[in-house]
N, C-alpha and C positions, 0 to 999 in steps of 0.2 A: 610603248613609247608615246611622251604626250608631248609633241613639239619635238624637243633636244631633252626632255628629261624619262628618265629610264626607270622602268617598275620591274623586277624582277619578282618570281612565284615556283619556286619548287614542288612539279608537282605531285611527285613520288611520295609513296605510300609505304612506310616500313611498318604499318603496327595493323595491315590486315590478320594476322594471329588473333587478335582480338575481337574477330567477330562474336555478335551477341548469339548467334544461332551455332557455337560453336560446344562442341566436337562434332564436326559431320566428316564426309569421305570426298576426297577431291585436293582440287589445286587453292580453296581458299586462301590459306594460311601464306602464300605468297608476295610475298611484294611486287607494288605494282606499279604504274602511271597513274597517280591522279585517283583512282578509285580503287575499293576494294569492292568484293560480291558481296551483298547484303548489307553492305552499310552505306549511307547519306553521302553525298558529293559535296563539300564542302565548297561552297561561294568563294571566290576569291576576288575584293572589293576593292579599288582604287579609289576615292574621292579627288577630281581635278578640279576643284572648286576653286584653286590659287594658279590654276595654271592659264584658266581660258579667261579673257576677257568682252564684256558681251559687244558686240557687231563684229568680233573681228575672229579667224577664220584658224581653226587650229588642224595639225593631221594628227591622225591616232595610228597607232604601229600594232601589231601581235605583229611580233616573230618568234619561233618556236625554236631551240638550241639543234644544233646536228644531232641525228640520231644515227644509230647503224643497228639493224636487227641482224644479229648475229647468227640467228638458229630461223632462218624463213622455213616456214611452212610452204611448202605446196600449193599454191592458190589462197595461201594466207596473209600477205604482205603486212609488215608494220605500218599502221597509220595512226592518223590521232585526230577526232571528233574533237570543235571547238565551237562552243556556243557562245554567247556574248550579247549582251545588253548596255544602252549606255541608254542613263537614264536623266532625262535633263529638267531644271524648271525655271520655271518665269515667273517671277512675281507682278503682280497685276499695281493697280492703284492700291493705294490702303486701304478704301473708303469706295462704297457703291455709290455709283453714282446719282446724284440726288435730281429728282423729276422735278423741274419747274414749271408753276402754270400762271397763266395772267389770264385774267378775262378784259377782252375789251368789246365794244359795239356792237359788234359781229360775229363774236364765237370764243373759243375759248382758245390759246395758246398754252402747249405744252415744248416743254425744251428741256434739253439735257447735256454736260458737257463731248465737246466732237471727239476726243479723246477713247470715251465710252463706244466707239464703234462697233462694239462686240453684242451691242446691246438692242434691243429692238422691241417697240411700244405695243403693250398690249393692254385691251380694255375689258371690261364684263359689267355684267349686268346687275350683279348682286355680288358682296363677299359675304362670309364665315361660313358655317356648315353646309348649307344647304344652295351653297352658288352655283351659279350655272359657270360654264366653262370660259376659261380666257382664252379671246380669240386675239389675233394678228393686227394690228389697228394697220391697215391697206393700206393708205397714204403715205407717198415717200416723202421724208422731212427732207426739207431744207438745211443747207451748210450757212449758216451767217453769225460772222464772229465767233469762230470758235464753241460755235452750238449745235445741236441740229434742233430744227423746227416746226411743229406741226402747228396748221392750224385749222381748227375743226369748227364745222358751223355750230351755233346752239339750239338741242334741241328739248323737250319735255321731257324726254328722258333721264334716268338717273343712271351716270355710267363712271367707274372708278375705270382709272387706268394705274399701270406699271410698268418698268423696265424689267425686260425678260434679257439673260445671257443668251447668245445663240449660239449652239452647238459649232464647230470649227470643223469642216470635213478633215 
């Protein structure tokens, strides 16, 4: 259940006779719950893409139908193994965000929109083949207008920067 709407999946198996590895000796050939011996588990896929809307807060349901095992084993009880995945996505901005720089007086100013907080400034020494590695540019930017802001002193050196994504623990 996704909310009040209800997804039903039969998981019974009538066509274990057709295993690929068949004629062998045993209980294959029998119908089953959900699986048969040697053959694939079939995914059973729900899309709630029209159900949820995003900040707001839904419940998900499994409940499984009454069972009665009729014929218990001895230390064998019916049960039933359920695994589950829900797999969700976010779409980001459309567009990376773009580095701005301005030089004035005293150094050089790079900015980028505050939106981008996922993102964090890094510079090197060199690019194409033979660069040396991108390291963390230290300095925590500034929040002004809707920006974040570095500003860096100048110095003789030649130094390229970029916006790096950072990893989301």
């Amino acid at each position: 259940m996704v909310g009040a709407n209800s997804f039903y999946n039969v998981l019974w198996r009538n066509d274990c006779y057709l295993n690929p590895n068949r004629p062998q000796p045993g209980t294959w050939q029998y119908s089953r719950a959900g699986w048969c011996p040697g053959a694939r588990v079939d995914a059973w896929m729900v899309d709630i893409t029209g159900l949820v809307s995003p900040g707001h807060s839904v419940a998900l349901n499994y409940i499984a139908d009454p069972y009665t095992n009729t014929s218990i084993d001895a230390g064998n009880p019916a049960r039933h193994w359920v695994a589950s995945q829900l797999i969700t996505y976010r779409p980001g901005p459309t567009n990376a965000p773009a580095l701005g720089v301005g030089l004035t007086a005293s150094g050089l100013t790079l900015s980028w929109p505050s939106w981008a907080h996922r993102h964090e400034l890094y510079s090197a020494s060199a690019i194409g083949t033979n660069a040396g590695l991108w390291s963390r540019v230290l300095q925590t930017p500034q929040v002004i207008s809707n920006a974040f802001i570095v500003h860096l002193p100048l110095t003789p050196k030649v130094a390229f920067y970029r916006l790096q994504t950072v990893a989301v623990p």
